[in-house]
Structure formats: C-alpha cells, structure tokens
C-alpha positions as CSV (number, residue, x, y, z in Angstrom):
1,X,0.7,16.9,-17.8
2,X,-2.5,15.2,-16.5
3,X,-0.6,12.0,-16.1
4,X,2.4,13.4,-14.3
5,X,-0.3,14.7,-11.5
6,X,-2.6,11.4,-11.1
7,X,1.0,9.8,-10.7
8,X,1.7,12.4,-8.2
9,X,-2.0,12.0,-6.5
10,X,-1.7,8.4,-6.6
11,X,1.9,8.1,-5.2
12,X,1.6,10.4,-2.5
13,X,-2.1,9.1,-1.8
14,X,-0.1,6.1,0.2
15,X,2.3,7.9,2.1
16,X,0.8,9.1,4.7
17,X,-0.3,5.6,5.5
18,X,2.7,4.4,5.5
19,X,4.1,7.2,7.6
20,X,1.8,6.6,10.2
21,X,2.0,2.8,10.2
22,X,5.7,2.9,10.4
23,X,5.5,6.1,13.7
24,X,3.6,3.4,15.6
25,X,-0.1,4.3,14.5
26,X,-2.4,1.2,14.6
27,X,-3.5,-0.7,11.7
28,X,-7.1,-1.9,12.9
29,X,-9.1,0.9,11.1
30,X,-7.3,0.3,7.7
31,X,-9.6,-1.8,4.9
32,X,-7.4,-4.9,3.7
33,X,-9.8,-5.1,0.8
34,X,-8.7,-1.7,-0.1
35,X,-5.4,-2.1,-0.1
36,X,-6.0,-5.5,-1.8
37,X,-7.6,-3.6,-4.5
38,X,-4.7,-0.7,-4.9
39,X,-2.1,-3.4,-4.9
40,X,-4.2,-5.2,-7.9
41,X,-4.3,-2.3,-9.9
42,X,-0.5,-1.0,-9.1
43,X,0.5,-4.5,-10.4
44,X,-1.7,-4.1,-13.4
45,X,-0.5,-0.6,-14.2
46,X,3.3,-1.7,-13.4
47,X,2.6,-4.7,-16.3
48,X,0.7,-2.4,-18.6
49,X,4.1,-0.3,-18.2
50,X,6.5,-2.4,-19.2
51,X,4.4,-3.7,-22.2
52,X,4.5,0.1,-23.4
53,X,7.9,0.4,-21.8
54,X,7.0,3.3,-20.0
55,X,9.8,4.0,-17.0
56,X,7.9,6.8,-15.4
57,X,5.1,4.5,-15.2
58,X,6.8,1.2,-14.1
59,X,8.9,3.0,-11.3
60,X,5.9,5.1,-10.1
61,X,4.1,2.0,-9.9
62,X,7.3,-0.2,-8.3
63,X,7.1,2.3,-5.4
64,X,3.2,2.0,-5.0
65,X,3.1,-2.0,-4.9
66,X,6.1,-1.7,-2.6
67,X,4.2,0.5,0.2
68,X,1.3,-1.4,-0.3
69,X,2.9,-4.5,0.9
70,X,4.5,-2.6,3.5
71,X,0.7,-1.7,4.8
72,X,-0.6,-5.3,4.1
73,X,2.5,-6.8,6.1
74,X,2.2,-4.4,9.0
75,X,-1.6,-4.7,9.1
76,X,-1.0,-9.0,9.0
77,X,1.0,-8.6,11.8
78,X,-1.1,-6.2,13.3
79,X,-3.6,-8.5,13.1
80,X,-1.7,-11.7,14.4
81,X,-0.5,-10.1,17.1
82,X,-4.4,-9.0,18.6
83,X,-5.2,-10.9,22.0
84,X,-8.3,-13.5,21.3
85,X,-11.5,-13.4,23.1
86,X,-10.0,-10.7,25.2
87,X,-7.1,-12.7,26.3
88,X,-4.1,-11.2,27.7
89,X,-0.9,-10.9,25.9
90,X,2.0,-11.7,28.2
C-alpha cells in the first residue's frame, strides 16, 4: 500500500510540469539540476525494477524518465532559443 502511493506521489509529482511546459508556460524558473537529479534516480529505480522484475515499478518509472526528458528537452530549447546580451530575436 505505501508503495502504490509514493508511486502515485512521485508520478503525478511531474505532471503538472509537464502540463504547463507543454500549454506554453516558460521554462526559465525550472532547476535543470533538479530534474537532472529525478531523471538519475527514475533510471536507477527503472534498473532496480527490472533486476527484481517488478512491472509496476519499471512502467511507473518508464513514464517518469519519459516526462523528465520531455522537461529537460523543452527547458534546452527554452534555453537555446533566449536572445544574448539582450539582443533581439528576429
């Protein structure tokens, strides 16, 4: 039972992240190191899954290090896409 709900809390933790990224919210407040981190330990969790060949676990954890590069792409091109010493974008 306790695991189901830190799968829930950690699933739906990135979600809303997502959601926003995707609706057009911007990406320069977001913490690359933190998503570094969550993507780190989503791969570890996804690996320590399918050692103990635990479906719930590897699928939760598919879906986690897939929206986590989907907020690390978005906030690279985000970031790419910033105008230099003020420059303007044409």
């Amino acid at each position: 039972m306790v695991g189901f709900f830190a799968v829930f809390v950690s699933f739906f933790n990135l979600v809303p992240q997502a959601v926003k990224i995707h609706n057009g919210g911007g990406t320069h407040d977001l913490s690359v190191s933190s998503f570094l981190s969550i993507l780190l330990a989503g791969i570890l969790w996804f690996v320590y899954g399918l050692l103990r060949t635990d479906w719930p676990l590897i699928a939760t954890n598919v879906v986690q290090i897939l929206l986590t590069v989907y907020i690390l792409y978005k906030i690279n091109m985000s970031s790419s896409t910033t105008p230099v010493d003020g420059a303007d974008v044409v």
